[in-house]
N, C-alpha and C positions, 0 to 999 in steps of 0.2 A: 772220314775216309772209310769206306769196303770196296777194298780191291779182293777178287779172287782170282787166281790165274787156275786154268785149265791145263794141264799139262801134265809130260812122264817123265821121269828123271832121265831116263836114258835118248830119247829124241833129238837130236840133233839143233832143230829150229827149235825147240823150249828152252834148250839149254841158252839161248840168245836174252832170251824175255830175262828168264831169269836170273843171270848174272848181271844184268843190270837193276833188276830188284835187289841185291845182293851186295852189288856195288855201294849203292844209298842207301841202305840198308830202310829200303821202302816197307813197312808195315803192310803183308798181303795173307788172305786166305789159299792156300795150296793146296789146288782139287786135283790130285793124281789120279786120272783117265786109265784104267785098269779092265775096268768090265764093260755088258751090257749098258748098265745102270749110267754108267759114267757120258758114254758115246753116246747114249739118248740126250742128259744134257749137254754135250755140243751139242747136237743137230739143231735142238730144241731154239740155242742161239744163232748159229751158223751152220746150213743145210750142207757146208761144201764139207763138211766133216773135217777138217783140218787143226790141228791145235799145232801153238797157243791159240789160248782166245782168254782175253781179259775181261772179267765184267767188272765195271766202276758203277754201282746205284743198278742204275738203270739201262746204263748205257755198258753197249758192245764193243770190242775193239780188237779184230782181228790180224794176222799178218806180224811176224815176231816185230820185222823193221817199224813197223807203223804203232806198236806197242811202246818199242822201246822212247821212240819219238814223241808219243801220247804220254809216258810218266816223265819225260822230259819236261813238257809243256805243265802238266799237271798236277807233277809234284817230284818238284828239282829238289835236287843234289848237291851234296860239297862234287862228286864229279858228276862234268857236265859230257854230257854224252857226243852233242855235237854243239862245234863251236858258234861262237854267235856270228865270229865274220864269215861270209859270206863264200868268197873261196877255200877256207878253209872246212864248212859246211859241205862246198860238193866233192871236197878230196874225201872227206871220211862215207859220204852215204856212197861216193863211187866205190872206195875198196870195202864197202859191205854188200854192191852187189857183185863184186869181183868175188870176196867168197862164197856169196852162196850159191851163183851161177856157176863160176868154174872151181868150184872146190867139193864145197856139200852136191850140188847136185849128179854132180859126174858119182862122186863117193854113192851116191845114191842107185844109181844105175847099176855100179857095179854087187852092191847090197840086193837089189830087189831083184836083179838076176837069179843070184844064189836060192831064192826064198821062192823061185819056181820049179817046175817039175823037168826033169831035164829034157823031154820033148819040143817045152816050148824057152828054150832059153837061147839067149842071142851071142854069139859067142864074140861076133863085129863088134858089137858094141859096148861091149865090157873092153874087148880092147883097145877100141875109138876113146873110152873112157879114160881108160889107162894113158894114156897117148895124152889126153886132154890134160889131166892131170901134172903131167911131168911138165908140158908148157905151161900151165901155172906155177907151178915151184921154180921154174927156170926164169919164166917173166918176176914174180915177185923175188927173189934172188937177188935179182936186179935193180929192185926198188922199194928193198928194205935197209934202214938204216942202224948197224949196228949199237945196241942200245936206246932204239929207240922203240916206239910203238909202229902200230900199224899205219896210222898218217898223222904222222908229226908227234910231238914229244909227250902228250898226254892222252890219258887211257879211255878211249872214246867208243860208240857204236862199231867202230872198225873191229875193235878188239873182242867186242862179243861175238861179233860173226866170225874171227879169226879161231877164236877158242877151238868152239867144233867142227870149223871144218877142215882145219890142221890135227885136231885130236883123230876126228874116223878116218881124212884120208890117208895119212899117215899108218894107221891100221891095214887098207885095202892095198894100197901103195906107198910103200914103205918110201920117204924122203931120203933115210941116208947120208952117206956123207959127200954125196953130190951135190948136192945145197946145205952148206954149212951157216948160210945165214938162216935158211927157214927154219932150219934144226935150231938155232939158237934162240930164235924168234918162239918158236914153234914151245921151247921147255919156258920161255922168260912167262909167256902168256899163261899156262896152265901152273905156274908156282904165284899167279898175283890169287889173294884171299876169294874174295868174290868167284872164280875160276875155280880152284882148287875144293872150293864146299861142291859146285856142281860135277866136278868130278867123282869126289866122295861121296853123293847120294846116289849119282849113276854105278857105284861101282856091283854093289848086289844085284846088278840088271845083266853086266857083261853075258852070263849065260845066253843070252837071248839076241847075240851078237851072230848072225846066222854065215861067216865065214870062223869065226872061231877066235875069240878075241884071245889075240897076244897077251903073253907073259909080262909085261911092262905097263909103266903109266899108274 
């Protein structure tokens, strides 16, 4: 095995990859992407510049979900990320792209606002986001089950995606005690171990959290 993961502690989509390295406690090299030097090797592997990006040997493996899905296939776990039956399979990959569509990405919008000049900033659309958001916490609300996980009773892909993007939106958009379940969901997920290390190595990053990361967490 040489796995290296490409990644920042504090990212959102890395934080996915690697709570599930974390999980199985997968044996990987951890290249944290800081400088020049770093972003030339992504490019070097993936021109779209985005990380994670996994290299196993020889080979590339980009996209958190398709990662996390590749050290599934590659090199399992006591946990199994996504289950082998078949329906149970598209419940967990549907609510991981339920988070990162309507969770992380919205959180996103309202993030990369901020980190512009205020001439060019969209102010609809930070609200559209906002708006976005509270329909998620309100739909998932509804379809989470007290005590359990993200889809169904063991700790799967759902749950890595659930991590960060109930950690930053929650930051942008405060949950509260209007969704009592996602609050509950919201603290079960970032106290499981795997979760809680990627917290702890993001935490010396908070600085760089460009609306002004909260006192909590």
């Amino acid at each position: 095995m040489s796995l290296t993961l490409y990644a920042h502690p504090f990212a959102a989509y890395c934080w996915k990859a690697l709570i599930a390295l974390y999980e199985n406690a997968t044996p990987f090299t951890y290249r944290v992407v800081e400088d020049a030097a770093g972003w030339a090797e992504i490019e070097a592997l993936w021109p779209i510049r985005k990380f994670p990006v996994l290299r196993d040997g020889e080979a590339t493996i980009v996209e958190s979900s398709i990662i996390v899905e590749y050290l599934l296939r590659r090199y399992p776990g006591a946990t199994r990320m996504i289950p082998a039956h078949h329906d149970g399979a598209l419940g967990v990959r549907f609510m991981d792209r339920f988070f990162d569509n309507y969770m992380t990405n919205r959180m996103q919008v309202i993030v990369g606002d901020r980190l512009r000049v205020e001439a060019e900033r969209d102010a609809k659309g930070v609200a559209d986001a906002r708006k976005q958001l509270d329909v998620a916490y309100g739909w998932l609300e509804q379809h989470l089950t007290p005590n359990a996980w993200a889809s169904g009773s063991t700790f799967t892909l759902a749950d890595c995606s659930a991590a960060p993007a109930l950690f930053y939106s929650d930051w942008v958009q405060p949950i509260g005690e209007r969704f009592p379940k996602v609050l509950a969901y919201r603290s079960r997920v970032l106290a499981r171990p795997s979760v809680a290390r990627v917290v702890e190595e993001a935490r010396p990053f908070r600085k760089l959290f460009p609306l002004g990361a909260p006192g909590r967490d």
